[in-house]
N, C-alpha and C positions, 0 to 999 in steps of 0.2 A: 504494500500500500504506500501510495506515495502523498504525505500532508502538503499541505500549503498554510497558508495562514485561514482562508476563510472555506475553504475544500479540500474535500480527499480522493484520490484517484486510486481505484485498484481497479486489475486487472484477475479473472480468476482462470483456472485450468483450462474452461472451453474456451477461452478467448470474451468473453462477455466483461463490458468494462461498466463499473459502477462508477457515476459521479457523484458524490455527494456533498450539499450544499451543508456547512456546519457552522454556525454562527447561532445554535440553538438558543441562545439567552440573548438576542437578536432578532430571534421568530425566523433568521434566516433571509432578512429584510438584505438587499443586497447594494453594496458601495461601487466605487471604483476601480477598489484592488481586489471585490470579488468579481468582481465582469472579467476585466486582466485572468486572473486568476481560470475562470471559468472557460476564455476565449483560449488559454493555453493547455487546458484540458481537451477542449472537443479539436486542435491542430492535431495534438497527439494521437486523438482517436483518428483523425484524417491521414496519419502518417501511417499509421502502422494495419504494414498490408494481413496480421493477424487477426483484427480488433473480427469478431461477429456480430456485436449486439452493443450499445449503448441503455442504462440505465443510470437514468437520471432523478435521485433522490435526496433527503433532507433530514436529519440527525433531530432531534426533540419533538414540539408539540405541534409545529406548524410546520407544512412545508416551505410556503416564502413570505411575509408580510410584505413585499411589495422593495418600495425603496427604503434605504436608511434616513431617520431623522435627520441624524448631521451631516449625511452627504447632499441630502436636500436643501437642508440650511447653508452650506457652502455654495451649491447651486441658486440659490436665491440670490447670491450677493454679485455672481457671475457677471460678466458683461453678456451681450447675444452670440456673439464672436465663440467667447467661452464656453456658453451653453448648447450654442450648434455644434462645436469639437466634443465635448458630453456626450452627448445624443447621441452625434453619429456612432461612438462609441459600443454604445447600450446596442443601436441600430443592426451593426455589426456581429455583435452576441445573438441576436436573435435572428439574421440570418444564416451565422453559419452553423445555430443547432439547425434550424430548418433544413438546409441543404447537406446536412450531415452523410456520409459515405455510406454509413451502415444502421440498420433500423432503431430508433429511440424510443423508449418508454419511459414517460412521466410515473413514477412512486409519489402519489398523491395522498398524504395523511393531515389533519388537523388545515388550518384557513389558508386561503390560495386569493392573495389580494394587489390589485395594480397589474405590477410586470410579471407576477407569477405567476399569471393567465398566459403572459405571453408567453412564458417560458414551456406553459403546457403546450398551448394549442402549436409549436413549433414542432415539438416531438409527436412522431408520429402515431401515436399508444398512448391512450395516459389509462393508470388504477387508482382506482380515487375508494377512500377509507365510507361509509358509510355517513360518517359524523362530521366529511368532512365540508367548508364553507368558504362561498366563491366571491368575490366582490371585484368590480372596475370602480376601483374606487376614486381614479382621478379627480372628477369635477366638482365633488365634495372639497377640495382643495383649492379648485379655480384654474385646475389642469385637465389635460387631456390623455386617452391612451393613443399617441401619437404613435410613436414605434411601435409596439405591438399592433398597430391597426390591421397592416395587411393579413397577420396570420389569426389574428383571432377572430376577424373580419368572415377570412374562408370558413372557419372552422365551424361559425354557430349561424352565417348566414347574414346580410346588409341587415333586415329588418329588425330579427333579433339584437343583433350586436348595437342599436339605434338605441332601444329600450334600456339596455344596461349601460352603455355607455351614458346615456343622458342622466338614469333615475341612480345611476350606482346603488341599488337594490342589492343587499346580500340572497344568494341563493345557494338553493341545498347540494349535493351532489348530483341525486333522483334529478333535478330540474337539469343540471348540466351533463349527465348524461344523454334525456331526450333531446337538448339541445344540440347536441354533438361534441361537447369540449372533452366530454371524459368516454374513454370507449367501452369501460367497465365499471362496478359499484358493487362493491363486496365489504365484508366485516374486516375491521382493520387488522386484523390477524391472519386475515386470509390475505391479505395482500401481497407478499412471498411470493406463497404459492401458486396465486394468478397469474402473476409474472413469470415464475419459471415454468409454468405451464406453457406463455407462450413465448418462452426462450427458448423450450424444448421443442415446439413447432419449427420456430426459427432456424435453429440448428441442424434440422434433418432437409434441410431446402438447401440449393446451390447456391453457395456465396456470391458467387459474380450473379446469379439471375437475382438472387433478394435485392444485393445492389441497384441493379437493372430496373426490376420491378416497380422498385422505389420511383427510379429516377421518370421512369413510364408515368407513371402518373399526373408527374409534374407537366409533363411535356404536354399528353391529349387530352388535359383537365380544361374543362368550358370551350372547348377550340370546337369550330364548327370540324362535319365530317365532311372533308374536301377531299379529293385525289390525292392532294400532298400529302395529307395525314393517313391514306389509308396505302401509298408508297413508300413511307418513314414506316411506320409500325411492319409494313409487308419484308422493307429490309432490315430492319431489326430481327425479327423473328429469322431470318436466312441467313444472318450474321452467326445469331446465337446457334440455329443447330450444328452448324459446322463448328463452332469453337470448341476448343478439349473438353470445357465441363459441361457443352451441351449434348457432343459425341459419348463420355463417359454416365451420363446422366440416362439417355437412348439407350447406351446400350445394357447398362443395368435393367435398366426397366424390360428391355427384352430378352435377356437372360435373369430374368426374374431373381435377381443377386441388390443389395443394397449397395449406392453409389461412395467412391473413394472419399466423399467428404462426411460421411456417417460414421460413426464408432462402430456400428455392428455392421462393418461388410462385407463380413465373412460370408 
């Protein structure tokens, strides 16, 4: 396990990397030097061609209370100049969980308020605790969820995300479930185990096609169905079966054997 000052980064035997946010006598409210901190966690994940799975989690009662008191009190005092270099900062963080290499799951326990929406709806997964509570809590302030707009935006939908952004209404998990912010709502003690349940999915699927999969989405999400798109996906899929892990993938499946990237391929 490797510490930081505001997180901790392990890595375990299958390759699945935990981040975890730890500033628990904090709520996990997040600074400068946890952004830094965080942006040099998910590089690492982008670096290493082992990583399978990112899990993204948070040490005591809350997963993130948003931002910190006194990095916002320093932000107050900022020039615009200041506050746009800030930003773009934050901005940054929460693209490159989004476009992360390899599949992310938000571990969602105890209040998830401001930026820690945005931190969910980036990651592609979130388990959210039963008990646990969602707030945009910006304009109680006389702020905005600017940065997070675009991902939490997709996630829950223009109309909905209108009503919370405006009313900063706290809501339950059950509500951000139907919403779409959370993909799952289980007892907080089950949460572990729903996640390794679907690491364990994760895990028996072809690295480069989950990769892939991933990135597929990005690409024919809301795009009309034009020629172009139906001759990108058409060479996509022609690319993949010829490459090693889509030939070793084929032909397991047709010598009914589990594929080289499985524990059990014998």
């Amino acid at each position: 396990m490797t510490a930081f000052n505001n997180v901790t980064y392990h890595k375990d035997t299958n390759n699945v990397v935990t981040v975890t946010l730890n500033r628990p006598d904090k709520h996990n409210a997040f600074n400068d030097e946890m952004i830094a901190e965080l942006q040099a966690c998910f590089v690492r994940v982008n670096q290493d061609p082992e990583a399978r799975a990112m899990i993204l989690a948070s040490n005591g009662k809350s997963f993130c209370a948003g931002a910190d008191l006194n990095w916002m009190q320093r932000m107050a005092e900022y020039s615009y100049e200041q506050n746009k270099q800030d930003a773009e900062k934050l901005a940054a963080l929460f693209e490159m969980l989004y476009h992360l290499r390899v599949p992310s799951i938000a571990r969602v326990q105890g209040s998830a308020f401001g930026g820690a929406i945005g931190l969910i709806a980036c990651c592609d997964m979130a388990i959210a605790s039963k008990l646990s509570k969602f707030c945009l809590s910006e304009v109680k302030i006389g702020l905005v969820p600017a940065t997070i707009s675009p991902y939490v935006v997709e996630a829950l939908g223009p109309r909905v995300a209108k009503r919370y952004f405006m009313t900063a209404e706290v809501f339950s998990s059950r509500r951000a479930r139907r919403l779409g912010l959370i993909s799952e709502v289980v007892n907080e003690e089950s949460l572990d185990e729903t996640i390794d349940d679907l690491i364990k999915h994760i895990l028996a699927n072809g690295p480069r096609a989950v990769a892939q999969a991933k990135e597929l989405v990005e690409e024919v999400a809301y795009k009309p169905i034009t020629a172009d798109l139906i001759d990108s996906t058409s060479e996509l899929i022609a690319r993949i079966r010829v490459s090693e892990e889509g030939q070793e993938g084929l032909q397991a499946f047709l010598q009914k054997r589990s594929p080289n990237w499985r524990e059990d391929n014998a």
